[in-house]
N, C-alpha and C positions, 0 to 999 in steps of 0.2 A: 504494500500500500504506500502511495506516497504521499509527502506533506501538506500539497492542495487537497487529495481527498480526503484527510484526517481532519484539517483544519474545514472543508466543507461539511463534514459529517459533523462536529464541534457545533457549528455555526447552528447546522439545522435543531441539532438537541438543545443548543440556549434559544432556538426561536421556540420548541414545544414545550420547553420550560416554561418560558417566559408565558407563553399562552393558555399552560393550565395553571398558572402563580393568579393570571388576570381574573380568566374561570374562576378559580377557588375563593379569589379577594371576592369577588360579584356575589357569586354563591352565600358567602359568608354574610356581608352586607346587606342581603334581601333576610336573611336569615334575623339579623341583628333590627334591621330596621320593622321588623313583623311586628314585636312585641310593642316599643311607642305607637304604632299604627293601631292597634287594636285599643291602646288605652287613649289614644284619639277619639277613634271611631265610638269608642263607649261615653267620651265626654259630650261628642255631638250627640247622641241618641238621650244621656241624660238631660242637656240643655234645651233636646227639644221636646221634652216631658215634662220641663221647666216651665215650656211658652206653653203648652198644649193645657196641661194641669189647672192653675190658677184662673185660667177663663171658663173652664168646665163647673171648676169649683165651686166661684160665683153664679155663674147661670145655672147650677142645679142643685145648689146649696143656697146661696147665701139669699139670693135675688125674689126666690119664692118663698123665703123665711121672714123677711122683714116685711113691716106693714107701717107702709108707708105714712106720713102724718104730717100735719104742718106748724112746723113747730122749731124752733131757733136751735134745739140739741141735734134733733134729725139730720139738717140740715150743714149743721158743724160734722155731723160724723158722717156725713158722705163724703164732705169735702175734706178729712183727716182721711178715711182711707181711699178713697178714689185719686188723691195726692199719690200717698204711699205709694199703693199697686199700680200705677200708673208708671210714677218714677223707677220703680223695682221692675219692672216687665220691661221698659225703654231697656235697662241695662243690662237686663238679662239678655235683651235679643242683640246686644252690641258684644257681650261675653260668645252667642252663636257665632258671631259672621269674627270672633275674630278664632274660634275653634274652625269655622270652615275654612278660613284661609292658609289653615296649615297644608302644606303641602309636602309629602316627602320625597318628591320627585326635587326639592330643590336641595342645593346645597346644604350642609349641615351645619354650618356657621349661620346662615340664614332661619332655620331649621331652630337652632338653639336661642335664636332672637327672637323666635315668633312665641316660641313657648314659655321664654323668660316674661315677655311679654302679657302673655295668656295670665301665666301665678300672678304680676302686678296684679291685672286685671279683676281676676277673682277674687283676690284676697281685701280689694279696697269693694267690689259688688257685695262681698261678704259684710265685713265693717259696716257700711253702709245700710245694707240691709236689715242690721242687726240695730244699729242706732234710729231707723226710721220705723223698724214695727210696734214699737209701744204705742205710739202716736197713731197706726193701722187699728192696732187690737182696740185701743180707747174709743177710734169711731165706728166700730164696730158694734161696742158698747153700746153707745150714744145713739146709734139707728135703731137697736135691738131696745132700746130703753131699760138696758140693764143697769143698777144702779153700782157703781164702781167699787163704792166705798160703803157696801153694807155686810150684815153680819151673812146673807147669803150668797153672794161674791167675793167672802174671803177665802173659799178654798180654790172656785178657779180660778183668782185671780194670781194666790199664791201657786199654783197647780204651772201658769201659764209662767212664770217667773220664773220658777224651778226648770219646767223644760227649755227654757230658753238660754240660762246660764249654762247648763248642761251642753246644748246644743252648742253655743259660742264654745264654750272647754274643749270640746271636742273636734267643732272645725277645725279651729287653726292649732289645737295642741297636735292632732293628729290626720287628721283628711285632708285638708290642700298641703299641708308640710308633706306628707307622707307622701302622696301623690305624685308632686310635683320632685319630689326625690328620687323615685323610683325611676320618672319619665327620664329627671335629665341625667340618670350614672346608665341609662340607657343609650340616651343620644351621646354620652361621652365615651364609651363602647364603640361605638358608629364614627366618631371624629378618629378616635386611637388608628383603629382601622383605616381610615381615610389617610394619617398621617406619616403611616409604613410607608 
């Protein structure tokens, strides 16, 4: 054998190297990028149970429970939670379209900006949420002509105060932290890879 064809036969084995190294890196990458993609796809499906939910809620709950009156508290409490749900629904469906915008077809420096993006996002609709529903539930009250501060609205009232501290402990000690932990030592999986 001589040195041209040793050194062509060399050449051809670093090109089907190289081309199952490419393969495998892809491989791997579709591999790596499954698991963010699916806890995506589970954030859009829950944000749109988000939008879907609370209008159901009231139209088959709340709307055919209250009876209507004219009268200066009614009045306050439509405009206390129609404020609320209104403002909370606007955000909710801006927290959607910025879950729909993820895209994994792009870049993964892009990729980790949108989702960094995403936790801001959440975590202040959270915040928010959580400072604006006292003010929801009070006109709630106030349509329902429940009285706030009486000996028969101290237990749900206390009942509604309880799950909701609970609930706040729980968000952010452990469900958007966790979540958003998970996603990004996943997308940083994805970059490592990218960076070989």
């Amino acid at each position: 054998m001589e040195l041209s064809e040793l050194k062509e036969m060399w050449q051809q084995n670093d090109k089907k190297l190289s081309e199952n190294t490419r393969i495998n890196k892809e491989i791997l990458k579709q591999m790596l990028i499954s698991k963010p993609e699916k806890r995506i796809l589970w954030e859009k499906v829950k944000t749109g149970v988000n939008l879907i939910l609370p209008i159901a809620l009231i139209l088959l709950i709340l709307v055919p429970n209250i009876q209507y009156r004219s009268s200066i508290d009614f009045y306050i409490g439509i405009l206390l939670f129609g404020t609320v749900s209104s403002l909370i629904y606007y955000w909710t469906v801006r927290y959607y379209m910025l879950v729909h915008d993820i895209n994994f077809a792009s870049s993964v420096t892009l990729i980790k900006k949108n989702i960094k993006k995403l936790e801001k996002y959440k975590i202040k609709l959270k915040k928010l949420s959580y400072v604006l529903m006292p003010f929801g539930i009070t006109g709630i009250f106030l349509m329902g002509k429940i009285p706030l501060l009486s000996t028969k609205s101290i237990l749900p009232v206390t009942l509604i105060v309880l799950v909701m501290i609970v609930s706040i402990y729980y968000t952010f000690k452990y469900s958007i932290v966790e979540q958003f932990r998970k996603l990004d030592s996943e997308i940083q999986a994805l970059e490592e890879l990218e960076t070989e």
